[in-house]
C-alpha positions in Angstrom: 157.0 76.0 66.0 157.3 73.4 63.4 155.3 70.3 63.7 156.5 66.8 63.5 154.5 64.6 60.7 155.4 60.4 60.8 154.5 58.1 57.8 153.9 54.8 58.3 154.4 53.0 55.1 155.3 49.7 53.5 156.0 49.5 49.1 153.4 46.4 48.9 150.4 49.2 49.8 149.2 51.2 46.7 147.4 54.0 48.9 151.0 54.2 50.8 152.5 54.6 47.0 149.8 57.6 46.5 150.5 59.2 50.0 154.3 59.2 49.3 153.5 61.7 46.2 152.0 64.2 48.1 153.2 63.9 51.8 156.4 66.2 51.0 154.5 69.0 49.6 152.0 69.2 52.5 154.9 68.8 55.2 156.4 71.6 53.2 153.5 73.9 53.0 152.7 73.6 56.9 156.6 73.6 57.7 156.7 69.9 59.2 159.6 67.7 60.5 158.4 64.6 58.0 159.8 61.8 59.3 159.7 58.8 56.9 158.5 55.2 59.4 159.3 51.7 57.2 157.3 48.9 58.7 155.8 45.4 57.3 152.8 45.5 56.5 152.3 41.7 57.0 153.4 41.9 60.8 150.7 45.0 61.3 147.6 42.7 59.4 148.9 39.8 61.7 149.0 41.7 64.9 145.3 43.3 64.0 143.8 39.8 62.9 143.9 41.0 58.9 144.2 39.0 56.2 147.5 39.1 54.5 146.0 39.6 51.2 143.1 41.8 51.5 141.9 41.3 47.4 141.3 37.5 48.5 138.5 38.3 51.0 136.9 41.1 49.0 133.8 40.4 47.2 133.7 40.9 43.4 131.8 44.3 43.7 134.2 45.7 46.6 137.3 44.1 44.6 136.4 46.3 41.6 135.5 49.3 43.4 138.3 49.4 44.8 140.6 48.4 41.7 139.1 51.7 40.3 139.1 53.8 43.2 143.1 53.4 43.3 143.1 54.8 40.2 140.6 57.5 40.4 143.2 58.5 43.4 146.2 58.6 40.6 144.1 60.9 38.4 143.4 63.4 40.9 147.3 62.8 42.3 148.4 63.5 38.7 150.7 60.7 38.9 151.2 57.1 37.1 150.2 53.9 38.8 149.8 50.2 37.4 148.7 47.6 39.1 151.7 44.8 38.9 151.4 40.9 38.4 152.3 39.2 41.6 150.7 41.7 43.6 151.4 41.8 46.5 154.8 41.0 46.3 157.5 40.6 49.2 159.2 44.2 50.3 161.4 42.8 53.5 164.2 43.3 51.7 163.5 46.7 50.0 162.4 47.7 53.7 165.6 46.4 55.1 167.6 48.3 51.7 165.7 51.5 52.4 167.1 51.1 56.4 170.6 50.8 55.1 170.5 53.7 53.2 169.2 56.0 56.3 165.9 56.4 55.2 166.9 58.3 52.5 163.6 59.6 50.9 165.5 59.5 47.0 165.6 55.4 48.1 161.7 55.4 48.9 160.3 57.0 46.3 162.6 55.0 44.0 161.3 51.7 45.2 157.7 53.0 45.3 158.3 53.5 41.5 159.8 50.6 40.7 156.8 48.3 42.7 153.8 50.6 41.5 154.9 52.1 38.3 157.3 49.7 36.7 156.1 46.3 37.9 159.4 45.1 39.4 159.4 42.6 42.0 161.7 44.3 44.6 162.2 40.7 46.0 164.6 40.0 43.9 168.2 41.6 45.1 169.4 42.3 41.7 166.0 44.5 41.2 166.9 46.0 44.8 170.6 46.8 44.0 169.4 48.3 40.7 167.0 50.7 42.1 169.5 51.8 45.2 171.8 52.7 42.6 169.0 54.7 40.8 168.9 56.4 43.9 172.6 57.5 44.2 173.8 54.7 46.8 176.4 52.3 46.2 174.4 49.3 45.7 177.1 46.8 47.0 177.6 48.3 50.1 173.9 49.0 51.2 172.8 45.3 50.0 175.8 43.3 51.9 173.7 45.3 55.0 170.7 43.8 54.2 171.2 40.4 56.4 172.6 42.6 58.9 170.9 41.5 62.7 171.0 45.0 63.8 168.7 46.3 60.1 166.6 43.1 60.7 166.2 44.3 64.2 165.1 47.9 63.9 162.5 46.7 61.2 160.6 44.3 63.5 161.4 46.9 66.5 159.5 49.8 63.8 156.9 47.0 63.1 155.8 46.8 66.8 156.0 50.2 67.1 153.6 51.0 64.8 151.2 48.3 66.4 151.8 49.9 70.0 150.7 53.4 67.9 147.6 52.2 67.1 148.6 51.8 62.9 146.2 49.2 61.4 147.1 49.9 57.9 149.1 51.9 55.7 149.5 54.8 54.5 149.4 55.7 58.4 150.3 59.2 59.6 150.9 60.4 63.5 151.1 64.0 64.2 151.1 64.6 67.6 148.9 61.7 69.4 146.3 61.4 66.6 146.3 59.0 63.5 145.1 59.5 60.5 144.9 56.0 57.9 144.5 56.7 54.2 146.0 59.2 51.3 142.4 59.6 51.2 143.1 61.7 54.7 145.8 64.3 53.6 143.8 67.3 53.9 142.9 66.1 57.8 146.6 65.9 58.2 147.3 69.2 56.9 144.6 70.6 59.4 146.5 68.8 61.6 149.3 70.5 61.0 147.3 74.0 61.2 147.3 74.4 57.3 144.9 74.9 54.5 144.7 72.0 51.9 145.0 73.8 48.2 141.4 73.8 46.9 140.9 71.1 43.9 140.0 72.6 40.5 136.1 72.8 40.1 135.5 73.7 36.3 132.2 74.0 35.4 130.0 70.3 34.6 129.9 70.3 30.7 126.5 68.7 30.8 124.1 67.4 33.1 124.6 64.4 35.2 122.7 62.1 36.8 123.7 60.9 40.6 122.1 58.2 42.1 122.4 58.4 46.3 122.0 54.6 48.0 121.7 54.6 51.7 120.2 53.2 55.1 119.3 55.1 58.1 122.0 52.6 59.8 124.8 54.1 58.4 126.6 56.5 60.3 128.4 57.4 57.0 125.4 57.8 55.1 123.9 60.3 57.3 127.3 61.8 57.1 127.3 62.2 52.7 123.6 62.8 52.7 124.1 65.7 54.8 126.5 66.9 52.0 125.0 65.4 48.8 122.1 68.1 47.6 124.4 70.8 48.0 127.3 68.7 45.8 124.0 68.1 43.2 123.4 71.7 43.3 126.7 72.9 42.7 127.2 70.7 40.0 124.0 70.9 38.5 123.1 67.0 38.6 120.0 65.4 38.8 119.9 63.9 42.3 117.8 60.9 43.0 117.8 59.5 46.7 117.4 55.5 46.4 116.7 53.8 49.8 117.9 50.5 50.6 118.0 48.0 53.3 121.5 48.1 54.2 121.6 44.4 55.9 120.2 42.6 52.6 122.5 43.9 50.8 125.1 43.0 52.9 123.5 39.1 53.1 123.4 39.8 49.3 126.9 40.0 48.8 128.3 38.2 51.4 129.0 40.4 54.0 128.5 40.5 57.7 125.7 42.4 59.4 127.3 44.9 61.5 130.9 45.2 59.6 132.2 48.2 62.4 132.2 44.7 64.5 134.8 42.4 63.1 137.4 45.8 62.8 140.2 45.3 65.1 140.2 47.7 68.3 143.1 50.0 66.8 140.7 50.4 63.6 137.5 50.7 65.9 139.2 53.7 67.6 140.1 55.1 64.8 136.7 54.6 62.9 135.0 56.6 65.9 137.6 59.8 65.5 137.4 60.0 62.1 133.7 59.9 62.1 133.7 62.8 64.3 136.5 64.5 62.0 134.4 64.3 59.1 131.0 66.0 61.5 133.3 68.9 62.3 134.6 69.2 58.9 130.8 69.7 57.8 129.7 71.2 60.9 126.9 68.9 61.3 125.9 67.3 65.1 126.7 64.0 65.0 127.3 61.3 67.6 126.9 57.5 67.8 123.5 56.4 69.3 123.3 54.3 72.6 121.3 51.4 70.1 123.2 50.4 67.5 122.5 48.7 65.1 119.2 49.9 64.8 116.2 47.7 62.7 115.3 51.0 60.0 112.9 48.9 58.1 110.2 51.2 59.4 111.5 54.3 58.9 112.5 53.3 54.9 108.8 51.6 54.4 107.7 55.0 55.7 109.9 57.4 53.5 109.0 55.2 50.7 105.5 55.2 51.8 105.6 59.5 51.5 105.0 61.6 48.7 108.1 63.1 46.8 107.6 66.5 48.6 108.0 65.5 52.3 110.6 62.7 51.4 114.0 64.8 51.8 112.7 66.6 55.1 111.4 63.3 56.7 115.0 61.5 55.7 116.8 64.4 57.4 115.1 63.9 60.1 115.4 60.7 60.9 118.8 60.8 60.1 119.1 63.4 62.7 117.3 62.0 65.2 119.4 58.8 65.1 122.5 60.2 64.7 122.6 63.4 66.4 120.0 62.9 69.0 120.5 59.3 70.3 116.1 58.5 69.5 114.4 55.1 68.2 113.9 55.0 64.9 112.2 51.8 65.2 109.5 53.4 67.4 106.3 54.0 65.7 106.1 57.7 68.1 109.6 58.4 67.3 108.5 57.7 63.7 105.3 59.6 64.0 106.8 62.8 65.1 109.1 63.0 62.4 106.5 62.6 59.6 106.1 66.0 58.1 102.7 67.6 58.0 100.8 66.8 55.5 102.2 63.2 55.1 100.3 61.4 58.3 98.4 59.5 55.5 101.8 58.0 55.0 102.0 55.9 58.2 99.0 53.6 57.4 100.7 53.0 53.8 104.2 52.2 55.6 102.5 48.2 56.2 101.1 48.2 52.9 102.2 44.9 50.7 103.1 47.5 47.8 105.3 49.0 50.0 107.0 46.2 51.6 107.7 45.2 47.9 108.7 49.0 47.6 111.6 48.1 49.8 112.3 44.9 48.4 112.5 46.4 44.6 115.0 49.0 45.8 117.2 46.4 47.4 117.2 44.8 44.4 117.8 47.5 42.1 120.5 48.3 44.3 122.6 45.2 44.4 122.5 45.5 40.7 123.6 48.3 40.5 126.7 46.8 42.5 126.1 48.8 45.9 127.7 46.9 48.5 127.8 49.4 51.6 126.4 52.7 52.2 126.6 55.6 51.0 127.1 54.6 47.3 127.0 57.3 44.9 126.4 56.2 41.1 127.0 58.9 38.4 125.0 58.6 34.9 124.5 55.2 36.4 127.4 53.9 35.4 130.4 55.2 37.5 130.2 53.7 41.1 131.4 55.8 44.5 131.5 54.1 47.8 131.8 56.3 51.2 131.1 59.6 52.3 134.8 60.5 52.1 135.0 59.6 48.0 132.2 62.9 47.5 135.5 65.2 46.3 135.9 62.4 43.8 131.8 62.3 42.7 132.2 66.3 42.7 135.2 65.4 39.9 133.0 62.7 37.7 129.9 65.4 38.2 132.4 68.1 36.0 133.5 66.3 33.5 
């Protein structure tokens, strides 16, 4: 029986622009009812506590991650994106236009091209009745609709819909009762949808790489990628390094709360906690959130800096695992103790050591020059910066070029 597949979208979101590319193809390979869901955007952030304009809030290292992430996302799409002046720009009436019309899918990806690949403000009515008639519409008709009570009406009913759904942000898409937020989530969806996402190209690394690894035993998406990363080095060939790093100065560092799963609005909370355990089954490695959290780690890193190179990895796997797969104190000196690999006891009277509290501090530092602001962070040839566990497809991409 075919499945039912809902976008929730608005033209001012670039990752909703991305999603649009691809979401027909998927709902075609896995024989889905795609059902196209128009809502603003603005009206979601408000009813979630989000700031209108997200690239105000950001700090200068997040703000260009993120600027380049979009277009990493393009590359591996295969399709144009620019990022237009004005951004973001008001879509009520291209929302409203794309109502009129029926939701007809010609009309969306038509204003999706127009805001993200031409630059056009579709405020502006005369831009709006040019791209409906792009689409095949009679532009007169569909725009005299525009003001029309009942199209204003089902837009703000679809916005609250979306809010009583659970959608925080957009591209959002519902099959069945679970959510999925991102283009960066497609192949979840098609899983979803009991299919199998089409296996990127993975041509052979024309030379080595280097790939730097930044994380914090506090992360639950760092123990995630560093379950995944020496296998990624391996297949690719690169030259992994593992860089601790205390997570919370760098967040003081760049000006960002302490605990940042805190200040997310319940919808996102909920949906922060599935996808964590999405991504554990995806990888079929235990995972599940501790009883204490947050948890001080400033032991455990002093103590895996404090190790020789040889029982490093093992010891950070293991207190990875004991935090996030078997609910223990990392901050206990026993806990700690036990997980020190034989051989490396002479480790836990270095852990105090002034060299290697400044140990700690120097790779904070080098850190936040590097422009890490969260963890995992993944820096190829030390130049090209990753943030997440969920951007590792894109690091396996920069590790074969």
């Amino acid at each position: 029986m075919p499945k039912d597949l809902a976008i929730w979208f608005d033209y001012s979101c670039p990752y909703a622009y991305l999603a649009s590319t691809q979401v027909e193809a998927l709902a075609a390979r896995t024989s889905a009812e795609l059902t196209w869901e128009p809502m603003l955007l603005g009206g979601v952030f408000r009813a979630n506590g989000t700031p209108q304009n997200l690239s105000e809030v950001l700090g200068p290292q997040k703000a260009r991650h993120n600027l380049a992430d979009m277009h990493r996302w393009a590359a591996r799409f295969g399709v144009p994106l620019t990022m237009p002046a004005g951004h973001p720009r008001r879509t009520v009436e291209a929302l409203r236009a794309t109502l009129a019309s029926g939701l007809d899918p010609r009309v969306i990806h038509a204003f999706f091209r127009a805001y993200w690949v031409e630059g056009r403000d579709v405020a502006d009515r005369s831009v709006v009745g040019e791209v409906l008639t792009s689409a095949g519409h009679d532009a007169a008709t569909l725009l005299a609709r525009i003001d029309d009570p009942a199209i204003k009406d089902d837009l703000r009913a679809r916005t609250d819909r979306a809010i009583e759904l659970g959608v925080f942000g957009a591209p959002t898409f519902v099959v069945g009762d679970e959510l999925h937020w991102g283009q960066d989530r497609l192949d979840f969806v098609e899983r979803a949808l009991g299919g199998t996402p089409p296996a990127a190209p993975a041509p052979e690394p024309t030379r080595v790489h280097t790939l730097d690894a930044y994380f914090d035993f506090s992360s639950p998406f760092a123990y995630l990628g560093m379950t995944q990363v020496e296998a990624l080095a391996a297949r690719t060939g690169a030259k992994l390094t593992a860089r601790p790093m205390l997570l919370g100065a760098v967040f003081k560092d760049v000006g960002q709360v302490n605990v940042p799963l805190a200040t997310f609005s319940a919808a996102k909370q909920r949906h922060v906690a599935r996808d964590l355990d999405r991504w554990a089954q995806q990888w079929g490695v235990p995972y599940r959130f501790p009883t204490r959290f947050p948890m001080s780690t400033v032991k455990a890193l002093r103590l895996y800096l404090a190790l020789d190179a040889a029982y490093q990895a093992p010891f950070r796997d293991g207190v990875f695992r004991a935090y996030w797969a078997e609910d223990q104190d990392i901050a206990s000196d026993e806990v700690l103790a036990r997980l020190v690999p034989t051989g490396g006891e002479a480790a836990l009277a270095r852990a105090q050591s002034p060299e290697i509290k400044q140990a700690l501090f120097d790779a904070t530092r080098h850190a936040v020059e590097q422009g890490v602001f969260g963890a995992p962070t993944f820096v190829v040839d030390g130049a090209e910066l990753f943030w997440g566990q969920d951007r590792l497809a894109l690091v396996e991409s920069a590790l074969r070029t």
